[in-house]
DRENTORMI-693555 format. One record per residue: residue in one letter; x, y, z negated of N, C-alpha, C, CB in turn. Coordinates in pm, whole numbers, plus 50000, padded with zeros to 5 digits. Glycine has a CB too. Layout:
# residues N
AXYZXYZXYZXYZ;...
This chain:
# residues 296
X757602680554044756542688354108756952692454250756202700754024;X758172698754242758212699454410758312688854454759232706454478;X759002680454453758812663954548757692661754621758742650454457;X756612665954478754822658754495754742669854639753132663454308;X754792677654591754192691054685754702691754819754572705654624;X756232685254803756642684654960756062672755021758252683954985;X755912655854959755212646654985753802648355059755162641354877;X753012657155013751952661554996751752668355131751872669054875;X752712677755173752582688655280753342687255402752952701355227;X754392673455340754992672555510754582663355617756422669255514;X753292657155580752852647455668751762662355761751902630655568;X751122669855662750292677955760751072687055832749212685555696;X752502687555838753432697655874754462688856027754492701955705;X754612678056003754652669556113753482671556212754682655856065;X752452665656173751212662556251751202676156328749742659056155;X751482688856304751452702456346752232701656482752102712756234;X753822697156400754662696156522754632689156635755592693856496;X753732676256609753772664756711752482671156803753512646856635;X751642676856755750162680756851751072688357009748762697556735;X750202687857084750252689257219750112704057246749212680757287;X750672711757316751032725557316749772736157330752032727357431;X748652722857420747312728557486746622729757242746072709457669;X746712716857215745762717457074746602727257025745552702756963;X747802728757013748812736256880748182750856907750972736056905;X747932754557038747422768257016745472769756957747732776057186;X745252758356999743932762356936743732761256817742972756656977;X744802752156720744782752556555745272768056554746002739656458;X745912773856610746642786956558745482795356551747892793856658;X744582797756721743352803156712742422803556553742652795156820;X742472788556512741632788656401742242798656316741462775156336;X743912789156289744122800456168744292815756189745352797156096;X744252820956284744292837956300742802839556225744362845456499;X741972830856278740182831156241740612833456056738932809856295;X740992825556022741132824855874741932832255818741442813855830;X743542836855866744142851355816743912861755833745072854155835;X743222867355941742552880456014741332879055991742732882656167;X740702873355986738772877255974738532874555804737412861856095;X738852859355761737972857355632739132861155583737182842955579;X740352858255544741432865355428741952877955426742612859155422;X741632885655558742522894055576744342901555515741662899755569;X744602885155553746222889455487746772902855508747402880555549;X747092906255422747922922455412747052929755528749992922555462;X746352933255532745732946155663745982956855650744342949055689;X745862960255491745922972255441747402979155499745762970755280;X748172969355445749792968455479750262970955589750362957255465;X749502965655666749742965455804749052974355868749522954055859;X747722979255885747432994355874748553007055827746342994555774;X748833004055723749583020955677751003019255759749993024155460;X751523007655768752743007455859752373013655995753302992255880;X751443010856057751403008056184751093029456198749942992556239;X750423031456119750133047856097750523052556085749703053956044;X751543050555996753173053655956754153058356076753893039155895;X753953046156142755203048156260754923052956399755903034656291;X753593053256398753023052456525751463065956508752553032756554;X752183079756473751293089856439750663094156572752013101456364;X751273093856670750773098456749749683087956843751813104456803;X749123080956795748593069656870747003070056789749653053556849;X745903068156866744763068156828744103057156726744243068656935;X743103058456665742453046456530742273033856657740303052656419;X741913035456749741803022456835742953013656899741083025956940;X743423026556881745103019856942745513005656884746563030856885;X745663018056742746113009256595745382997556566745903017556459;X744072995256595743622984556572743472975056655742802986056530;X743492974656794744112968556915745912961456860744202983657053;X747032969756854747712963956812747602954256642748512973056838;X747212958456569746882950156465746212932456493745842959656393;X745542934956550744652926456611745642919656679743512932456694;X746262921356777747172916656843748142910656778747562924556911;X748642917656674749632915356539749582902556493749272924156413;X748212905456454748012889456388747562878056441747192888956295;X747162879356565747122864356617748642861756644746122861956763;X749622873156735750762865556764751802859256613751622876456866;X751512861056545752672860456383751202844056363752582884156187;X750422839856371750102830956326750902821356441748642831156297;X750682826456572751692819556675753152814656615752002830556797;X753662825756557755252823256553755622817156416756142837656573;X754982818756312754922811156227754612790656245753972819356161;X753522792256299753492777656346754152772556449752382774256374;X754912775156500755912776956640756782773456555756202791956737;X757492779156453758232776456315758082760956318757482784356166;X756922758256245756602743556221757212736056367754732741056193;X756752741756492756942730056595758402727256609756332733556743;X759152737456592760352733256565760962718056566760452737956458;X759872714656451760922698656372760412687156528759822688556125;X759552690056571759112680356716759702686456840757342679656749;X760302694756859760772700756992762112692257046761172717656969;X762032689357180762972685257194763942696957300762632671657232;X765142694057287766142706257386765992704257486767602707557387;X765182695557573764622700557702763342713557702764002686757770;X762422708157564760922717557556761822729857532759502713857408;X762952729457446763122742557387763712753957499764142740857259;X764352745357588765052750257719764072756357816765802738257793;X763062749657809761862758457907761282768157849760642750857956;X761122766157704760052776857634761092788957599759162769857472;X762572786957574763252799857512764352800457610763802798957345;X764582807357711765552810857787766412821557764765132812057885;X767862815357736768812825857730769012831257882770202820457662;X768832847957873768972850958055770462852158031768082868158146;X771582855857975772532859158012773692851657930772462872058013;X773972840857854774782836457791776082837457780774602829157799;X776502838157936777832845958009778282858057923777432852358170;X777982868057838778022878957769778832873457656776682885057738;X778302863857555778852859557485779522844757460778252863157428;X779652842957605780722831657638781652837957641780672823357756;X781952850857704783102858157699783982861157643783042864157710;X782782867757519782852872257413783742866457291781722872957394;X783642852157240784092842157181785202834857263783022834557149;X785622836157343786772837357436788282840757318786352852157565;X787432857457283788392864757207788332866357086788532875057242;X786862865456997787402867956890785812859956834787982885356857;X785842861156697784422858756642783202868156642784572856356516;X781832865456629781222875756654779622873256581781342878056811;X779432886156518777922887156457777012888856590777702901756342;X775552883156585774642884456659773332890456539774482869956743;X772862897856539772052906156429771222905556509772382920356366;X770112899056499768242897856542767362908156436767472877956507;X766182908256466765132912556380763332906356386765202927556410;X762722907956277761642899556298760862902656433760752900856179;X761132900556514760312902556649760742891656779760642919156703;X759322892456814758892881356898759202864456843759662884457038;X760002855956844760162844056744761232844356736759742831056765;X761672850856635763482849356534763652831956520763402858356303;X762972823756497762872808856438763522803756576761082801856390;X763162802256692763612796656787765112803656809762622797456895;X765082812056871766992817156862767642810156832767602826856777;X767662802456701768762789656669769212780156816767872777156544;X768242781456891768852773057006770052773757109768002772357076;X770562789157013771322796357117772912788457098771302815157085;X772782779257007774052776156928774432760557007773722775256733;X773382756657086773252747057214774612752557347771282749957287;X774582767357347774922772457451776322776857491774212780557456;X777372780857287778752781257329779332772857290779422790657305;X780572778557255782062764457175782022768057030784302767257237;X781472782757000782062783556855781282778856780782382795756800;X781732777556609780592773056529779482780756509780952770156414;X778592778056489777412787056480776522787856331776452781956596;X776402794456277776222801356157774592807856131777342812856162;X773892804656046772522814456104772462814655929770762805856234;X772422827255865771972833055757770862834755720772302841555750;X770502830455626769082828355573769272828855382768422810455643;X767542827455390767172831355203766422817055205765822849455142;X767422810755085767362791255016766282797154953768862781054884;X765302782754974763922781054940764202775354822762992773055033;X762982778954785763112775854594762852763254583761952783854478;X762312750754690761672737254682762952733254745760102733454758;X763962724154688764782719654730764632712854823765252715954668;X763372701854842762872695354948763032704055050761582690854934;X761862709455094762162720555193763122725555295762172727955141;X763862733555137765132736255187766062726355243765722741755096;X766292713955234767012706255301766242700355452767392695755199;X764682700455453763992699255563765102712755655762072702255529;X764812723955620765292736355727766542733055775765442751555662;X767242726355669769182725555717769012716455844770562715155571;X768152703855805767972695255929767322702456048767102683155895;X766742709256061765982710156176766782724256236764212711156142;X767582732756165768522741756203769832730256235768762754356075;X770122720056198771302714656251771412705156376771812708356152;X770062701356418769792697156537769752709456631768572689256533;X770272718156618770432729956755771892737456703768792744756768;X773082727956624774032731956628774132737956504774222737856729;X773302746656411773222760156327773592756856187771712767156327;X774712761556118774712754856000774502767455919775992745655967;X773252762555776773022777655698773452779355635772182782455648;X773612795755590774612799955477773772810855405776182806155535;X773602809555292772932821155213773502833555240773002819455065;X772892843755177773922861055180774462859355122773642875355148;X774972849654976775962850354887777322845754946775572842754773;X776842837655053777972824555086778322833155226777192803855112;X777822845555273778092847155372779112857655383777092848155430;X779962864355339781392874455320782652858155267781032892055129;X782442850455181783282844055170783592830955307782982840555038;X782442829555385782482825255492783202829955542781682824655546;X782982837855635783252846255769784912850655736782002862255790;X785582851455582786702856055581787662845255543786712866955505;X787182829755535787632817155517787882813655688786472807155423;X786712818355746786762815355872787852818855996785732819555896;X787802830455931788992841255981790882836355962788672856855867;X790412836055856792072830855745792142821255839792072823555541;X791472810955856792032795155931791912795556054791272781355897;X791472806156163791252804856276790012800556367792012799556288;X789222796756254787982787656324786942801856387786932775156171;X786862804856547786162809656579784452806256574786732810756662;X783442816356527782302813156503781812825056528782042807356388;X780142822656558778892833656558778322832856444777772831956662;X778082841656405776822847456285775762852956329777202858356189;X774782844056309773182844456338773172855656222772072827756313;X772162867856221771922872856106770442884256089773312879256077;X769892882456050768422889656024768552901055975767482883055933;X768172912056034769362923655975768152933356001771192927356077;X767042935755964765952945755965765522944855808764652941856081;X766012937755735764982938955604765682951755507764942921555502;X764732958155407764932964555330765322964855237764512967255323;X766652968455176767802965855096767382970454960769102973055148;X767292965854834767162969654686767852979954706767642960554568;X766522990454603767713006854613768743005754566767383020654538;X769062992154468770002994254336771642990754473769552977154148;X771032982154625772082980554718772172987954813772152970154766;X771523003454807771753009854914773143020754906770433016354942;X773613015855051774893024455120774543035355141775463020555246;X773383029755245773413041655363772103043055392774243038455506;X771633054255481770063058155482770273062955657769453073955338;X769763052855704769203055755889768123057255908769333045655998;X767813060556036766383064856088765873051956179766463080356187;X764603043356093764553032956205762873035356190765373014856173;X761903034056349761103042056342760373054456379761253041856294;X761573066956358761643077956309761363079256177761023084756371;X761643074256080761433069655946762723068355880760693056955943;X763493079955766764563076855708764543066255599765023087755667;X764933055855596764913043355490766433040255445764203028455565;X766633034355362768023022655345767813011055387768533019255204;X769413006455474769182995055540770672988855527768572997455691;X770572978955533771512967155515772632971655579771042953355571;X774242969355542775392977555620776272961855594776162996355530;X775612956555568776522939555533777112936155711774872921155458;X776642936155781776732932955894778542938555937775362939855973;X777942952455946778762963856016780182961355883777682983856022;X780072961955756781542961555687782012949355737781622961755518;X781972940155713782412925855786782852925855901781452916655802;X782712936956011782612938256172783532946956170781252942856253;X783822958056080785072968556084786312963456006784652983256016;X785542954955906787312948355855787742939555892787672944255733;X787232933455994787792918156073787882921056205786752903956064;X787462933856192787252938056372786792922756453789192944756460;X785762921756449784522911456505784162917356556783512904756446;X783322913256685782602917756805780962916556726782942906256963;X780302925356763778852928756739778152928756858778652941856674;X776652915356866776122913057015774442911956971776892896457105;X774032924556981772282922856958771862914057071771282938656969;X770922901856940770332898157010768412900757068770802888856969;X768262905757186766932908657218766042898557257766912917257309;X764552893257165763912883957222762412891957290763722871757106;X762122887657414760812892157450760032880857462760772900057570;X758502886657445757612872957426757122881257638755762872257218;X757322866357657756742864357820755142862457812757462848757904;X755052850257760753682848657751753702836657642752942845657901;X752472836357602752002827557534753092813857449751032823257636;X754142814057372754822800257375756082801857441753992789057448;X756222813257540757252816257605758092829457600756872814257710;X759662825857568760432835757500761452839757586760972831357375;X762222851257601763292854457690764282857657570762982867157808;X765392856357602766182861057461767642868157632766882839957281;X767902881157582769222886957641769932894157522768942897957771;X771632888957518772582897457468772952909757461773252895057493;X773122917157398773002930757410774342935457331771562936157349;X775432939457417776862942657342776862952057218777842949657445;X777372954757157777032969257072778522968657051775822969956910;X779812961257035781172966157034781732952557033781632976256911;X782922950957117783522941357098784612939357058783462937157162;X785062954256953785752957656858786042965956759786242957456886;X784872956156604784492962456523785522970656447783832955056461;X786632964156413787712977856368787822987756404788812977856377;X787342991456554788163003756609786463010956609789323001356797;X785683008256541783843016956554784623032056398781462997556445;X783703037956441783293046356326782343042256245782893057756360;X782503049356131781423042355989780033045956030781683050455808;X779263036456018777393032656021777143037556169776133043955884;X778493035356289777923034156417777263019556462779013037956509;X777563009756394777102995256456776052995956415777732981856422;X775523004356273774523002556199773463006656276774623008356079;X773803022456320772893028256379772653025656497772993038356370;X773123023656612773253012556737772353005156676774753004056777;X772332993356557771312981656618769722989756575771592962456518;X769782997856495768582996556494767723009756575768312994356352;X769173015756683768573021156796768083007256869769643031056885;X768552998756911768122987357030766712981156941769652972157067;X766832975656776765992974756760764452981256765766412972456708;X764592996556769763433005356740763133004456870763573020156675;X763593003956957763143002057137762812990057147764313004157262;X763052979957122762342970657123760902968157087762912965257075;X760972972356956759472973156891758562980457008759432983156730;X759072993557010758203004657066757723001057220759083019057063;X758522993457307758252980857410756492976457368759632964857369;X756892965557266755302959557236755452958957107754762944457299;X754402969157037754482969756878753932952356833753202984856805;X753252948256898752402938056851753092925356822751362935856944;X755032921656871755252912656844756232921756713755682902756964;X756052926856647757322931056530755972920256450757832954156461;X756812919256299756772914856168755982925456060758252912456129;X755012929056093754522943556009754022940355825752802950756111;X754022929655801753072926755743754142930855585752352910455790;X755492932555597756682936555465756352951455475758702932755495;X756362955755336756542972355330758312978855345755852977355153;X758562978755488759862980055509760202997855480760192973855668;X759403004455473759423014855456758683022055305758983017755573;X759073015155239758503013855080759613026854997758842993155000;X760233024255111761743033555029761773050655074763633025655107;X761133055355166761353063955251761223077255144760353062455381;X760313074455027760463090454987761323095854869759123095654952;X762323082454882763603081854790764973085754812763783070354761;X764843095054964766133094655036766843107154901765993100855247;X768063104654924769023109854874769063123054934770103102254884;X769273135654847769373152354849769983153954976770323160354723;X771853146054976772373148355090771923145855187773193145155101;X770943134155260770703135255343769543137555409771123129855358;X769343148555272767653158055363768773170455445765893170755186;X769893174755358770543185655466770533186655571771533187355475;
């Protein structure tokens, strides 16, 4: 059954990638027509988030950015797809690293996490692994269609990126270490952690939640350099991506400072242009679970 289903879906998933940049946006047009008007994927969801975080902002506001929301995420999702047709010249015009020099440096000296979040197109970033010497690493969640999943390895390994699940990713990075092989870790580091895995409880938002500390232990016991990466959408198809230091020596940080650092740079980011974040997850599903101690 998956075979059929990938057989089935990767000829219309090509045809996506190969269309011309002028048509690719007007199929997207359609489908915003079809996720935002006739399906209305998650609105609701995306409403109470957006109300949630953003109290002080008017019902028009909110629905201006919503609106906005969802045409750009049908963008970056199918941008996803164009992927498998891009070539590293298109990708070089459409996603510009402004400062690479930061973490050319950087890997000079030691290995180093780069922690992104769903905003503006996380999918393209892989290109960044075009740009140094070390190996390059991008962490991700294996698709349940094996097909698939081996489609992604290919089209992440034509820009250098080799994937590693969260399971595979602590025995990595400390295999990596042991033998010397300097590398970056791509890593998606905004999602919301099972209570049954929460550390720690930060404010991202202005919103106390639990959030992922996988990053930051790995970064204080290997003392690894930590380098947010920031993407802005320019316009239409067009991405800026700049490095953003947060320590370039994780041993010597204090506990849940890297943590809280990224998702200071992250929450400024958002608050920049709410309309390119990822709203549509209940990332804040957890908030009225915080722990006694840290209502004190």
């Amino acid at each position: 059954m998956q075979l059929l289903v990938y057989i089935l879906a990767y000829p219309f998933l090509w045809l996506i990638s190969v269309l011309p940049f002028s048509l690719f946006y007007l199929f997207s047009d359609f489908a915003f027509f079809l996720v935002y008007t006739v399906f209305g994927y998650r609105k609701k969801v995306v409403l109470e988030n957006l109300q949630l975080v953003f109290p002080e902002k008017s019902e028009e506001e909110i629905m201006q950015i919503r609106r906005k929301f969802y045409a750009h995420m049908c963008d970056v999702f199918l941008e996803m797809i164009k992927t498998m047709g891009m070539t590293k010249q298109t990708m070089e015009k459409r996603f510009k690293i402004m400062n690479i020099e930061v973490l050319r440096e950087i890997e000079k000296e030691k290995s180093c996490i780069v922690p992104i979040t769903h905003y503006a197109n996380w999918e393209w970033n892989v290109c960044v692994n075009n740009y140094f010497e070390s190996k390059g690493y991008a962490v991700y969640q294996k698709i349940q269609n094996k097909y698939f999943d081996a489609l992604v390895k290919r089209i992440r390994a034509k820009w250098n990126a080799t994937l590693i699940t969260q399971k595979e990713t602590v025995k990595t990075v400390i295999r990596n270490e042991q033998q010397g092989i300097r590398s970056v870790y791509g890593m998606v580091s905004d999602q919301s952690p099972m209570m049954s895995e929460a550390r720690y409880w930060g404010s991202f938002m202005g919103i106390t939640v639990p959030v992922h500390t996988g990053m930051e232990v790995l970064a204080r016991k290997l003392d690894l350099a930590v380098v947010f990466l920031k993407v802005s959408k320019v316009k239409r198809g067009f991405y800026e991506a700049e490095f953003i230091p947060i320590t370039t020596a994780g041993g010597q940080t204090d506990e849940n400072s890297i943590t809280d650092r990224f998702l200071e740079e992250a929450e400024k980011q958002i608050r920049e242009k709410p309309e390119y974040y990822l709203w549509t997850h209940r990332r804040w599903k957890h908030r009225h679970k915080v722990p006694e101690e840290m209502l004190k």
